[in-house]
C-alpha positions as CSV (number, residue, x, y, z in Angstrom):
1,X,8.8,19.2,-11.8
2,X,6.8,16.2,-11.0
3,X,4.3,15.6,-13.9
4,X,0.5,14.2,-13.9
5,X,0.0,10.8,-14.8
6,X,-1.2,10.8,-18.8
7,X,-3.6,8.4,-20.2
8,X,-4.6,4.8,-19.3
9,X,-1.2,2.5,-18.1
10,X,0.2,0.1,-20.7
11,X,-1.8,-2.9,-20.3
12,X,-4.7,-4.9,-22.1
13,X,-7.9,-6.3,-21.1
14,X,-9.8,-7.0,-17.7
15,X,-7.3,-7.9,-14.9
16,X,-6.5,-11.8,-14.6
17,X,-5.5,-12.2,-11.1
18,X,-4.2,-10.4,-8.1
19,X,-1.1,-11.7,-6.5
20,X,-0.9,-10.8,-2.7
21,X,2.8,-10.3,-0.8
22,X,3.6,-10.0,2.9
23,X,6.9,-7.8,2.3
24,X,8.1,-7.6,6.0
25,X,6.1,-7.1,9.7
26,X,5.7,-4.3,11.8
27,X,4.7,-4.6,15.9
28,X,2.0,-2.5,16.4
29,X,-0.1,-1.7,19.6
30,X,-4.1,-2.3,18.2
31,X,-4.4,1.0,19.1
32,X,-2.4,2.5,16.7
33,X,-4.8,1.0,14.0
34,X,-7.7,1.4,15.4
35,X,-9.4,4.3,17.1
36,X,-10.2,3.6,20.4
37,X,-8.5,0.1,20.5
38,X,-6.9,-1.9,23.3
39,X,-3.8,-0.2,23.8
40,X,-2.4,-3.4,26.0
41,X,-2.7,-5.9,22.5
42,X,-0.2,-6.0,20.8
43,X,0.5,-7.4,16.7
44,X,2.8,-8.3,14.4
45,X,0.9,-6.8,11.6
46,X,2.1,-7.6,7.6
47,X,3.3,-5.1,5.6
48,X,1.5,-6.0,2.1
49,X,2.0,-5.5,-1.3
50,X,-0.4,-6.9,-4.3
51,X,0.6,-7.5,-8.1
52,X,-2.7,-7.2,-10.5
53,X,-1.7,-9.4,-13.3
54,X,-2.6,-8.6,-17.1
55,X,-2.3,-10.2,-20.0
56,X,0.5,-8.5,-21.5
57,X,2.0,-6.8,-17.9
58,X,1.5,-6.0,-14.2
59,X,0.8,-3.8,-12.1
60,X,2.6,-2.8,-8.4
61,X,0.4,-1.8,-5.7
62,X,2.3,-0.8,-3.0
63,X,5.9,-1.5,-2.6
64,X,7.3,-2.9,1.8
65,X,10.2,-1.6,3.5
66,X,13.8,-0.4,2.1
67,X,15.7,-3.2,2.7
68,X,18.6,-1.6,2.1
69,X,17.9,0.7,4.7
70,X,16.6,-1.7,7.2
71,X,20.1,-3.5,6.9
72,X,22.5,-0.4,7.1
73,X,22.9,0.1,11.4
74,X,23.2,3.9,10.6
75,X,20.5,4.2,9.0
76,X,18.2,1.7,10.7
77,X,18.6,3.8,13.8
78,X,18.2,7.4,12.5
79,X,14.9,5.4,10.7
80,X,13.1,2.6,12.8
81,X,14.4,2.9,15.8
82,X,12.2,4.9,17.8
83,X,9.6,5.3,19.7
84,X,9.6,1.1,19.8
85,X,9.1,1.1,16.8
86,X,10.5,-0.8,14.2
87,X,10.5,-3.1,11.4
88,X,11.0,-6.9,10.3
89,X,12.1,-8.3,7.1
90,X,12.8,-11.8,6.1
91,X,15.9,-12.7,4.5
92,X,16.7,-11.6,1.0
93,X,14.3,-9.0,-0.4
94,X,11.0,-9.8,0.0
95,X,9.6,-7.8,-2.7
96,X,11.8,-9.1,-5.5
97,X,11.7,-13.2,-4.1
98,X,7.8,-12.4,-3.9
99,X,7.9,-11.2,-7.8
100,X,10.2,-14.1,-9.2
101,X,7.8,-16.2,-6.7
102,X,4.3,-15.1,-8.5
103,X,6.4,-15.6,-12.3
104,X,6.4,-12.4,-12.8
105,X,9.3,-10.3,-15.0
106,X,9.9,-6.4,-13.5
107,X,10.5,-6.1,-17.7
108,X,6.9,-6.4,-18.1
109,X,6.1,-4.2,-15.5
110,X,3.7,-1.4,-16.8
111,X,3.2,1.1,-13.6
112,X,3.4,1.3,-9.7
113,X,1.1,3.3,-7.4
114,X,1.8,3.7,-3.7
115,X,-1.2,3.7,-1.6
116,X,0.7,6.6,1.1
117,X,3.9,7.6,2.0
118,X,4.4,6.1,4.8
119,X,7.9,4.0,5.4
120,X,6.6,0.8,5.0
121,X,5.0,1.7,1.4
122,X,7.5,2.9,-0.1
123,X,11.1,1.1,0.2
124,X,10.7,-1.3,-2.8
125,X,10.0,1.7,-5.4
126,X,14.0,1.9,-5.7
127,X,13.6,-1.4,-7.9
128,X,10.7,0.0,-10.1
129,X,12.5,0.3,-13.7
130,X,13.5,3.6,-15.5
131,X,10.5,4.8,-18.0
132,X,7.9,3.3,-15.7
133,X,5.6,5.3,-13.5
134,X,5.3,5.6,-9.9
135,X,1.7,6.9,-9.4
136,X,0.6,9.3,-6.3
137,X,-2.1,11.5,-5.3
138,X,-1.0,15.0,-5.7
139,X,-2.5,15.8,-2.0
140,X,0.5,13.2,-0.7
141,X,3.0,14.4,-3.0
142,X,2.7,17.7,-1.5
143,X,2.3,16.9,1.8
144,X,5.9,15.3,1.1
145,X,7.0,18.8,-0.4
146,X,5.8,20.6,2.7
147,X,8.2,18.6,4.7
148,X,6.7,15.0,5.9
149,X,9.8,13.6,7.7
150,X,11.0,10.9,9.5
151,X,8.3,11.9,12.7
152,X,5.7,11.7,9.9
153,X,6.7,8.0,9.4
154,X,7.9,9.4,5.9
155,X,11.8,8.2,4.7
156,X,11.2,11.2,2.1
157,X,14.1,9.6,-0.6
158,X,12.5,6.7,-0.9
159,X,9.8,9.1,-3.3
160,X,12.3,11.8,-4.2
161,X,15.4,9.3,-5.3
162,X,12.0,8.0,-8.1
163,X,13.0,11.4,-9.6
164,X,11.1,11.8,-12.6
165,X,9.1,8.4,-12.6
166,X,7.0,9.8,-9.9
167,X,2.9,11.0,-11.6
168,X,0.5,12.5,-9.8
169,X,-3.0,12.1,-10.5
170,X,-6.1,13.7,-8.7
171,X,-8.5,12.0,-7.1
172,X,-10.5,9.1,-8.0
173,X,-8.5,7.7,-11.4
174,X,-9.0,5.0,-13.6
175,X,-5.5,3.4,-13.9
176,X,-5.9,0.5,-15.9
177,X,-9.0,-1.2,-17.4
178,X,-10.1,-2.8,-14.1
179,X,-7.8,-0.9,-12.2
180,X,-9.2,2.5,-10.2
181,X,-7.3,4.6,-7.6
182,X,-10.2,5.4,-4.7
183,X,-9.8,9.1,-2.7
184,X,-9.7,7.4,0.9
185,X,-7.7,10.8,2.7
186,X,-7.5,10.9,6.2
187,X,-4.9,8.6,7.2
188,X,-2.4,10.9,5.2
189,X,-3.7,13.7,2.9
190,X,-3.4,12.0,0.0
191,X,-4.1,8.1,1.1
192,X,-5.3,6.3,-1.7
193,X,-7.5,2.6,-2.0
194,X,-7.6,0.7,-5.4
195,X,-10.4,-1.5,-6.5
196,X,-9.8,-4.2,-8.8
197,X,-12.3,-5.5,-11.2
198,X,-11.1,-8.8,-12.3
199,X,-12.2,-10.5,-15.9
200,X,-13.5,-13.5,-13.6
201,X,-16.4,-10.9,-12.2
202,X,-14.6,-10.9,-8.7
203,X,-13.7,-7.4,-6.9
204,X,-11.6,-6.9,-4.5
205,X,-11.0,-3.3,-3.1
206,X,-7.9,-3.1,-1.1
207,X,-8.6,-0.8,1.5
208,X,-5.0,-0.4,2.3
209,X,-4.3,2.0,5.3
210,X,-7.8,3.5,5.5
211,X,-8.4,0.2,7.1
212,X,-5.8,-1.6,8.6
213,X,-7.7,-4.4,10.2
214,X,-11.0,-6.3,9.4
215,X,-12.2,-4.9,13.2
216,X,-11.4,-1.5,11.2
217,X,-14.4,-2.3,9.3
218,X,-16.7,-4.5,11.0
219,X,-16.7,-1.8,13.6
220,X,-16.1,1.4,11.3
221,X,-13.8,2.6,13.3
222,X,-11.4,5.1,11.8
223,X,-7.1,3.7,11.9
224,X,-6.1,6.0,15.4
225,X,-2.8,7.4,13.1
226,X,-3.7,10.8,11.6
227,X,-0.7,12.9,10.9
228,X,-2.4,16.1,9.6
229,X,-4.6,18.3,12.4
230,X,-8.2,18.1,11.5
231,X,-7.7,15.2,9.5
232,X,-10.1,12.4,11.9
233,X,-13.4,13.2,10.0
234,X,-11.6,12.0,6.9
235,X,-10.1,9.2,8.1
236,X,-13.5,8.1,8.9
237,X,-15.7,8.9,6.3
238,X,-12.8,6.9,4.3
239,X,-13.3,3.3,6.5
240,X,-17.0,4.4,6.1
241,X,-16.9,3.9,2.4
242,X,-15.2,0.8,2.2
243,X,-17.1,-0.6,5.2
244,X,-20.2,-0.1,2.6
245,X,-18.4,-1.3,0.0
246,X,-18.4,-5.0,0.7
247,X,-21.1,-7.1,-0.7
248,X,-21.7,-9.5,-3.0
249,X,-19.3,-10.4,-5.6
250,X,-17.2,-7.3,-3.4
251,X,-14.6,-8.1,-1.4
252,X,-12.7,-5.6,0.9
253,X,-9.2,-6.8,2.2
254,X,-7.6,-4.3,5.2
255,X,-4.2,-3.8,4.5
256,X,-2.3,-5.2,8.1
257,X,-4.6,-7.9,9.3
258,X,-2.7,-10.8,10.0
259,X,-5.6,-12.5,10.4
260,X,-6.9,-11.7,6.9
261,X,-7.0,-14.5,4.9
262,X,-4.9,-13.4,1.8
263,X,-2.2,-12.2,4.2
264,X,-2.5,-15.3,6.6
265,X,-2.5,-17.8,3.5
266,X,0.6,-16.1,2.3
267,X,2.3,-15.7,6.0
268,X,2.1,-19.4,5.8
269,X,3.9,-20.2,3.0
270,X,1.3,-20.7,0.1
271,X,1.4,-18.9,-3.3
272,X,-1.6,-17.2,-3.1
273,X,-3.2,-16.2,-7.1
274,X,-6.6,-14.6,-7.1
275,X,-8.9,-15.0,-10.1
């Protein structure tokens, strides 16, 4: 039985920094992330991760691709290849050379909460230690128990293999002191944002797959891939939200824009820290 996520993760304080990843890259038509985009432009969109960084521990938002997957022919083919879709990853494992990258220890990690269940999510939750969560809405988790498969985008082991690391929460939940899960549903039943208050006064809401790219926003335009019938009005009250989120002192980064400047800064090479 999968149990509910209990009490506030083990960490201290206001959140220091945010560490952005690019974990692999995915070719997407723009209209697959945006209703009503230009189905002839194409983009090798990012597949993102972020590390909110304590004083005492970290946090995982979001985990790439299962590299081990990606690398096994067999399984590559029964996975990402089809429909013309599939997926990039550098050399190595991203996730883990991103971690050692930032100077952070997975020994200090305190929790991990997947944004969806979507493939390119939740490959790197295989290298989340024993005894530390792996935090879902309860919405997702059951859409994955009703059967979300491969044509869902969903590799389901990448959740089940967790086993009993996997919590459930409900809705809008505090994680962490400066640390909040946001209900954005729509894109998947149980999609969920995060906003992160850092100690410096800075927030920065990462809108994850309720809005893949800044046009997402600027435009409020809902992403185009809704897996669940009668889903759309969801989807777009979600990118409404965050759309009227940003503001002063609030920054909202979409979570495939290779154009974004945390994604771009760290496509090019730099180490990005947020403060």
């Amino acid at each position: 039985m999968v149990r509910t996520l209990e009490g506030l993760l083990p960490v201290s304080g206001a959140p220091l920094a945010l560490h952005p990843f690019v974990v692999g890259y995915e070719p997407m038509r723009e209209s697959m992330s945006i209703h009503g985009g230009d189905q002839s432009r194409h983009l090798l969109e990012p597949v993102t991760a972020v590390a909110v960084e304590y004083v005492d521990g970290w946090v995982l938002l979001d985990t790439g691709f299962n590299v081990a997957v990606v690398r096994d022919p067999e399984r590559r083919r029964e996975v990402f290849n089809y429909d013309s879709y599939t997926a990039v990853v550098p050399l190595g494992d991203p996730l883990l050379d991103a971690v050692a990258g930032a100077g952070l220890a997975w020994r200090d990690l305190a929790g991990c909460a997947i944004s969806h269940i979507h493939l390119d999510h939740t490959g790197g939750i295989r290298h989340v230690p024993a005894g530390v969560p792996v935090i879902l809405q309860r919405r997702e988790h059951m859409w994955l128990e009703s059967g979300a498969g491969i044509r869902d985008v969903v590799l389901p082991s990448d959740v089940i293999d967790a086993g009993e690391r996997v919590r459930v929460i409900d809705g809008e939940t505090v994680l962490a002191s400066g640390l909040t899960a946001l209900d954005t549903h729509g894109h998947t039943p149980g999609h969920q944002s995060f906003r992160v208050e850092l100690a410096s006064g800075r927030t920065v809401v990462l809108a994850c797959d309720a809005a893949d790219l800044l046009d997402n926003l600027d435009s409020r335009r809902r992403c185009s891939v809704v897996p669940v019938a009668g889903a759309e009005q969801a989807a777009q009250d979600a990118v409404e939200r965050l759309a009227d989120m940003r503001g002063p002192g609030v920054e909202v980064w979409p979570g495939h824009d290779p154009a974004s400047w945390p994604w771009d800064a760290t496509m090019r090479g730099e180490r990005v820290r947020v403060v």
